[in-house]
C-alpha positions as CSV (number, residue, x, y, z in Angstrom):
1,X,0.0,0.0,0.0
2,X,1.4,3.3,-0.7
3,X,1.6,6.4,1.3
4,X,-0.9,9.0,0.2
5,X,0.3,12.3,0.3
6,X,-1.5,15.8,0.6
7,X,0.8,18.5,0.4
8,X,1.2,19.0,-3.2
9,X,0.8,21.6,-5.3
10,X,2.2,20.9,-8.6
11,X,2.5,17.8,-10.6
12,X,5.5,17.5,-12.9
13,X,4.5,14.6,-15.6
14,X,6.6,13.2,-18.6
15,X,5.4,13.3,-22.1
16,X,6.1,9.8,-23.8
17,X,4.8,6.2,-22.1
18,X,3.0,8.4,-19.4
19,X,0.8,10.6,-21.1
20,X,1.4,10.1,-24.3
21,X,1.5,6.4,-25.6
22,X,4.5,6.2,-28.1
23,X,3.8,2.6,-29.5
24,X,1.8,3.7,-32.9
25,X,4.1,7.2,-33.3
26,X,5.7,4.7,-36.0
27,X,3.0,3.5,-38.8
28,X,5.0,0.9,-41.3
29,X,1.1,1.7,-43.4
30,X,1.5,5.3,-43.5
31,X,4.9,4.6,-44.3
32,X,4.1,2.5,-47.4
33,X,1.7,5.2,-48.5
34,X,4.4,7.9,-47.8
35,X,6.9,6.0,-50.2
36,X,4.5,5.7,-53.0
37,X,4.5,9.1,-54.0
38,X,8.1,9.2,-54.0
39,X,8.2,6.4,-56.4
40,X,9.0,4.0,-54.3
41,X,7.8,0.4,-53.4
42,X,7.7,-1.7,-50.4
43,X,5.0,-4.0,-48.9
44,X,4.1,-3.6,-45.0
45,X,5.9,-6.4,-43.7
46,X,8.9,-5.3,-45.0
47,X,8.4,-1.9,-43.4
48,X,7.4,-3.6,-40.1
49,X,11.0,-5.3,-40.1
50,X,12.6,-2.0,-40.9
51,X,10.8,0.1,-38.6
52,X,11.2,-2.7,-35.3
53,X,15.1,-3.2,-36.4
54,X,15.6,0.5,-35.9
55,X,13.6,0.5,-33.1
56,X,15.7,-2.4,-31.2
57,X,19.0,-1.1,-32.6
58,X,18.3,2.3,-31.4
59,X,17.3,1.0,-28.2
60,X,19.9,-1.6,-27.5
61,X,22.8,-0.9,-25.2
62,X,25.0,0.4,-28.0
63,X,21.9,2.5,-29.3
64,X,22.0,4.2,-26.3
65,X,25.0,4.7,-25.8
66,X,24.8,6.9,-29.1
67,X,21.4,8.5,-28.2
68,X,22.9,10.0,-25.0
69,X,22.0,13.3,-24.5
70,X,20.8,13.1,-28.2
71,X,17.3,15.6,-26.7
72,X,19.7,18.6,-25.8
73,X,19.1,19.4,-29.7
74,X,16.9,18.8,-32.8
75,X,19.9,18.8,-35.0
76,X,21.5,16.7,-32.8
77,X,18.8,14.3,-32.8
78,X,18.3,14.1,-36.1
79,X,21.8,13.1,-36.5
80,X,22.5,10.5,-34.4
81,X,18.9,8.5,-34.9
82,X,19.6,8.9,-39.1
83,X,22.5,7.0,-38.0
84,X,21.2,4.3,-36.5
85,X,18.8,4.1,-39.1
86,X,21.2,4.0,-41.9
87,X,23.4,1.5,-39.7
88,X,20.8,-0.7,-39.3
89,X,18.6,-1.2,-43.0
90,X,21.1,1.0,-45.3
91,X,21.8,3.9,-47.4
92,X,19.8,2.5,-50.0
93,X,16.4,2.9,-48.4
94,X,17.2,6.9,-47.8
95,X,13.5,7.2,-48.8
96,X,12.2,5.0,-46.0
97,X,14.7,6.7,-43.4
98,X,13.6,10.3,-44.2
99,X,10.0,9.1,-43.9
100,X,10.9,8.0,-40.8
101,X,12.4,10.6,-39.3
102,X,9.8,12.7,-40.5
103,X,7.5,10.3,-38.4
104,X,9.0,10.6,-35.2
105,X,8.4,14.1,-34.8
106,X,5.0,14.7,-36.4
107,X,2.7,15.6,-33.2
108,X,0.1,13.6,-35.3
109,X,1.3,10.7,-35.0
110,X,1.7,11.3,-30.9
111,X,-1.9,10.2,-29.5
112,X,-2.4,10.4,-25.2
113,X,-3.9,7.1,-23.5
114,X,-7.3,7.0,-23.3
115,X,-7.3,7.8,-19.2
116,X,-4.9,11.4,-20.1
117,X,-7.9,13.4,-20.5
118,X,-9.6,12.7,-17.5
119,X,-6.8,12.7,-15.2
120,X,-5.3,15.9,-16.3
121,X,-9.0,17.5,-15.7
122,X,-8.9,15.8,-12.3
123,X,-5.7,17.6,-11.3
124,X,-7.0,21.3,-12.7
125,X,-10.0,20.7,-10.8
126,X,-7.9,20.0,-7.6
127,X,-6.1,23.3,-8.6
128,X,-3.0,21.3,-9.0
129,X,-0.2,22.9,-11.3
130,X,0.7,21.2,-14.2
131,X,4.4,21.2,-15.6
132,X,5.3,18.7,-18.6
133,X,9.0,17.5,-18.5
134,X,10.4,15.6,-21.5
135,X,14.0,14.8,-22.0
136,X,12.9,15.3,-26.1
137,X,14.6,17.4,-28.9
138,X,11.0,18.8,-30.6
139,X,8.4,21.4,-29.4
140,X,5.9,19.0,-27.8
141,X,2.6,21.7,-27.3
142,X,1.3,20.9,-31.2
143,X,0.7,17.5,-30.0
144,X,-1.4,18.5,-26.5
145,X,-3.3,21.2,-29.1
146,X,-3.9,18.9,-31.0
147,X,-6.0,16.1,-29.1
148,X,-7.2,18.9,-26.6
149,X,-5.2,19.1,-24.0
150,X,-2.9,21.9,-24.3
151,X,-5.8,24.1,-22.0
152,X,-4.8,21.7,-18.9
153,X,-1.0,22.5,-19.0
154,X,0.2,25.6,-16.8
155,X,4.3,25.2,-18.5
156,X,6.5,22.7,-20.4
157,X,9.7,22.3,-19.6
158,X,11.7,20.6,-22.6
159,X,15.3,19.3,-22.8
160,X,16.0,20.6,-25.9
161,X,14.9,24.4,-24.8
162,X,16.3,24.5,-21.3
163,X,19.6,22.9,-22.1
164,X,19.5,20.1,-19.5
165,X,17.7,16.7,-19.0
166,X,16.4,14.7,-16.3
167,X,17.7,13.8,-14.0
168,X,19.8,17.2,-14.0
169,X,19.0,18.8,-10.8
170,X,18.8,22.1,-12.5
171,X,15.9,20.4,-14.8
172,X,13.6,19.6,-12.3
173,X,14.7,22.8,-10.2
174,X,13.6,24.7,-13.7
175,X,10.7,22.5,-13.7
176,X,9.7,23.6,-10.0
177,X,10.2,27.1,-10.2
178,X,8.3,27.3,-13.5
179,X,4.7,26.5,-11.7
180,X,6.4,28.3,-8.6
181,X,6.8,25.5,-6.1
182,X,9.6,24.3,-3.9
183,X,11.1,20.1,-4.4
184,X,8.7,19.1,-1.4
185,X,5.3,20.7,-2.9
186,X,5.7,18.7,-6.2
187,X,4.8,15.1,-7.2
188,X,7.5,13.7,-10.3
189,X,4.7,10.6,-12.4
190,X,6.8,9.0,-15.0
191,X,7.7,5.6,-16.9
192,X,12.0,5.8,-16.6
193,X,12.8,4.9,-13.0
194,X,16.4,6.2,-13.9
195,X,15.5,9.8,-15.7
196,X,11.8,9.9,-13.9
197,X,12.9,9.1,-10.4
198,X,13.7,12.5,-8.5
199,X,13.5,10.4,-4.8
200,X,16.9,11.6,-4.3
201,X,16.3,15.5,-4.5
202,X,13.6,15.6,-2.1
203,X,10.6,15.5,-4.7
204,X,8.0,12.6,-4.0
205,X,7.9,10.2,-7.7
206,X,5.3,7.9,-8.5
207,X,7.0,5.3,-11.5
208,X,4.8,3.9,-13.5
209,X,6.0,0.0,-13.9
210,X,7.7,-0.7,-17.3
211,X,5.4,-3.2,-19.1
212,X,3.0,-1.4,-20.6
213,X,-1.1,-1.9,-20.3
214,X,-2.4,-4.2,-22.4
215,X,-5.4,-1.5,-22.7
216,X,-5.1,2.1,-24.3
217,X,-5.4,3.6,-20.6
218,X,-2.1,4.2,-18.8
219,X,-3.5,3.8,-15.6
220,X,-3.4,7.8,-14.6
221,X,-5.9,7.8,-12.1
222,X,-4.0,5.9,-9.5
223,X,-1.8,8.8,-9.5
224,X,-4.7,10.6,-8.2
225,X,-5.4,7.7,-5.0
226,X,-1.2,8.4,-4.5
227,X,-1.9,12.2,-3.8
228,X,-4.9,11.7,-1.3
229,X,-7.0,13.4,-3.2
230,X,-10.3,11.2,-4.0
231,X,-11.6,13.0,-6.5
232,X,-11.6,10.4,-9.3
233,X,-15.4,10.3,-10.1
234,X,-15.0,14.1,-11.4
């Protein structure tokens, strides 16, 4: 059982596998379609393999090794996942690689779990503050316009603008002073127990576990039983 807490003001929440659920951002179909009009031809399995051996390179221990610090900049970004994406399938399928690049970044593509929308209403009508924080190397806010939910949001606080990621003390120290609130009136909810997890600098974190739902809902309004604040019929 956990601790509920009552003393918060502010809520600091990540963008991507906590709000945001990043598992259709990449579409091998749209893809296909994409390549088409470039003249290009490739069926959907094939662009399924291509897209999930980018995805594991990029995310295996070498992958990250090169991705490191790869959100401080777009450019910088761009770079370093084009390369993976070239190590991985080859120069030859540049088409395919700029169309998934393009894909990444498209706040389209980025769709919340089904349980975003109510939970972030839940925590405006508890008069918490509301800071995003996302170690990320694109302006975010097109993608919360987008599906509604930019009206919730009091500040964002992005890697790529503020020069620093999590779990840089100056980040979340940006990140608290942003919805003016000191480390102890602020609850950290992420997925990454390693860039989430703010424990050590004295701000409460509720880490979402790493499997992900088998449902389109994240689970959000647990977060809301962790504060104290029963509210979750709103």
């Amino acid at each position: 059982m956990r601790k509920q807490i009552h003393d918060i003001n502010g809520v600091l929440i990540d963008f991507s596998n906590t709000l945001f659920d990043c598992r259709n951002v990449i579409s091998p179909e749209k893809i296909v379609q994409k390549l088409k009009t470039k003249g290009a031809s490739i069926d959907v399995i094939t662009a399924q393999d291509f897209c999930d051996a980018i995805l594991e390179n990029a995310n295996s221990e070498d992958g990250l090794k090169k991705r490191k610090n790869c959100d401080l900049s777009y450019a910088k970004h761009q770079k370093i996942w084009r390369e993976i994406a070239v190590e991985t399938i080859g120069k030859r399928h540049s088409h395919f690689i700029e169309i998934f690049m393009d894909a990444l970044d498209d706040p389209e593509n980025w769709l919340p779990f089904s349980d975003t929308h109510h939970f972030l209403q839940i925590l405006k009508a508890l008069n918490k503050k509301i800071c995003i924080v996302s170690n990320i190397a694109w302006d975010i806010r097109e993608a919360f316009r987008i599906v509604g939910l930019y009206q919730f949001v009091d500040h964002f606080v992005l890697s790529y603008e503020v020069g620093v990621m999590k779990p840089n003390e100056e980040f979340f120290d940006l990140a608290c002073q942003s919805i003016d609130c000191v480390r102890r009136q602020v609850l950290m909810v992420g997925d990454d127990q390693h860039a989430d997890n703010a424990e050590q600098l004295g701000i409460k974190t509720y880490i979402f576990p790493d499997k992900f739902p088998e449902t389109t809902m994240r689970g959000l309004l647990k977060v809301i039983d962790f504060l104290g604040d029963h509210s979750t019929t709103l």
